[in-house]
C-alpha positions as CSV (number, residue, x, y, z in Angstrom):
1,X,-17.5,13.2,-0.2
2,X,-16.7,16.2,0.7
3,X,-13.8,19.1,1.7
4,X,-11.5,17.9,4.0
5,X,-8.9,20.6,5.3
6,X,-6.6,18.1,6.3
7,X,-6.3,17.6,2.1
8,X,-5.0,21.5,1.6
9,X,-2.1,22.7,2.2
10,X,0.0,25.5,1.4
11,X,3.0,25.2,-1.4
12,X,4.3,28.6,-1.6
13,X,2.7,32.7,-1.1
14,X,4.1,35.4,-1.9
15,X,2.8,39.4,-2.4
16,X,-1.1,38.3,-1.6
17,X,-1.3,35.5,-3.7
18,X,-0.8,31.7,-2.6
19,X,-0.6,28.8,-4.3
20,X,-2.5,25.7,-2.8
21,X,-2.4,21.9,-3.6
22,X,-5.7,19.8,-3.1
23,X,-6.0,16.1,-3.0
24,X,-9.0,14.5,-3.2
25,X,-11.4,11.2,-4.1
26,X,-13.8,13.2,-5.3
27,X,-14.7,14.4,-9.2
28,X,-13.6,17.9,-10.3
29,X,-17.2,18.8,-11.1
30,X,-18.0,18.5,-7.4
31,X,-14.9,20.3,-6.1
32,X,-16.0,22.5,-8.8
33,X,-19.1,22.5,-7.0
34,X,-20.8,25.4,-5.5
35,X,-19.8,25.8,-1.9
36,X,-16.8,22.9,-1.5
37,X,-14.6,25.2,-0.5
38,X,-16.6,27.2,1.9
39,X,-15.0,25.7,5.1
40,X,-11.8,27.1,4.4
41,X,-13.3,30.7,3.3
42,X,-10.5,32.5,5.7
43,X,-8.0,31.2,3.8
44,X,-8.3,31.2,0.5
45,X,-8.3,34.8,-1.3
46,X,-9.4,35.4,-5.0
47,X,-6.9,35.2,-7.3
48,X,-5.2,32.1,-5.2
49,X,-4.7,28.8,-7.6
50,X,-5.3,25.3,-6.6
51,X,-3.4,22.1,-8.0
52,X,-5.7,19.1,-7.6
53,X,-5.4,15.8,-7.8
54,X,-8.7,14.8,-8.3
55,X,-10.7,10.8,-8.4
56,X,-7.5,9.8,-6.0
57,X,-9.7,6.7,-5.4
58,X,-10.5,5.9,-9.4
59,X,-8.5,7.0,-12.4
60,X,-6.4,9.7,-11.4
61,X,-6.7,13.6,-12.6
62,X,-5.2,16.4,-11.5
63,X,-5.4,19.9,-13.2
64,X,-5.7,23.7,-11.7
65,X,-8.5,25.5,-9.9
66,X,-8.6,29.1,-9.9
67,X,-10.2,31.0,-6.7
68,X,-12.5,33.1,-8.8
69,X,-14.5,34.3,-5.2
70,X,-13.5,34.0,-1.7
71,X,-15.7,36.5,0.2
72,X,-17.9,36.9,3.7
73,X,-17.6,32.9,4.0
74,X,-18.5,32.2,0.4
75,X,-15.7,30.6,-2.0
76,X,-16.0,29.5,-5.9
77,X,-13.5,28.0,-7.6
78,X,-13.8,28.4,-11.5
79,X,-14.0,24.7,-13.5
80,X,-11.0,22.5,-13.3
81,X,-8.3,23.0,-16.1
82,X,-6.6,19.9,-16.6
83,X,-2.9,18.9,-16.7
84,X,-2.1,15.5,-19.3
85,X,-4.9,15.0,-20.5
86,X,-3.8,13.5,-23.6
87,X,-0.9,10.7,-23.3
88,X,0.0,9.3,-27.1
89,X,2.1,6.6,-25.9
C-alpha cells in the first residue's frame, strides 16, 4: 500500500511541535520506508512524533515514529519504536 492522508490526523501541537496519529495496513518497515511520508511534506516538521497503528489488516502493532527530516518535500521518519510488545499473560 501506501500513504493515505485521510489515515493522519492531528491529536494535539503546541510551541512548533505536533503530535500525529497514523493508521495503517501496512508494515512499519515500509512506513519506515524511504519516502512514505513525502505527500504530506507541508505538514509534518522534524521533531513531530507519530503513533501508529501499524498491520491494521493482520496482527495489530502500533509503536512511535519520530519525524527525523521534513524538508523541501522530502520526509523520514526514523524506525518504528514499539509500544506492548511483550504481553506475559
Amino acid at each position: 500500500m501506501a500513504y493515505l492522508s485521510k489515515d493522519l490526523s492531528v491529536l494535539a501541537y503546541a510551541n512548533g511541535f505536533t503530535l500525529w496519529h497514523y493508521t495503517t495496513a501496512d508494515a512499519a518497515a515500509t512506513v519506515d520506508g524511504s519516502g512514505y511520508f513525502n505527500p504530506a511534506a507541508d505538514m509534518l516538521r522534524a521533531g513531530d512524533i507519530i503513533i501508529a497503528n501499524v498491520e491494521s489488516g493482520g496482527t495489530p502493532k502500533a509503536g512511535l515514529f519520530f519525524v527525523s527530516t521534513a524538508a523541501s518535500g522530502v520526509v523520514d521518519v526514523n524506525d518504528m519504536t514499539q509500544i506492548g510488545a511483550t504481553d506475559s499473560d
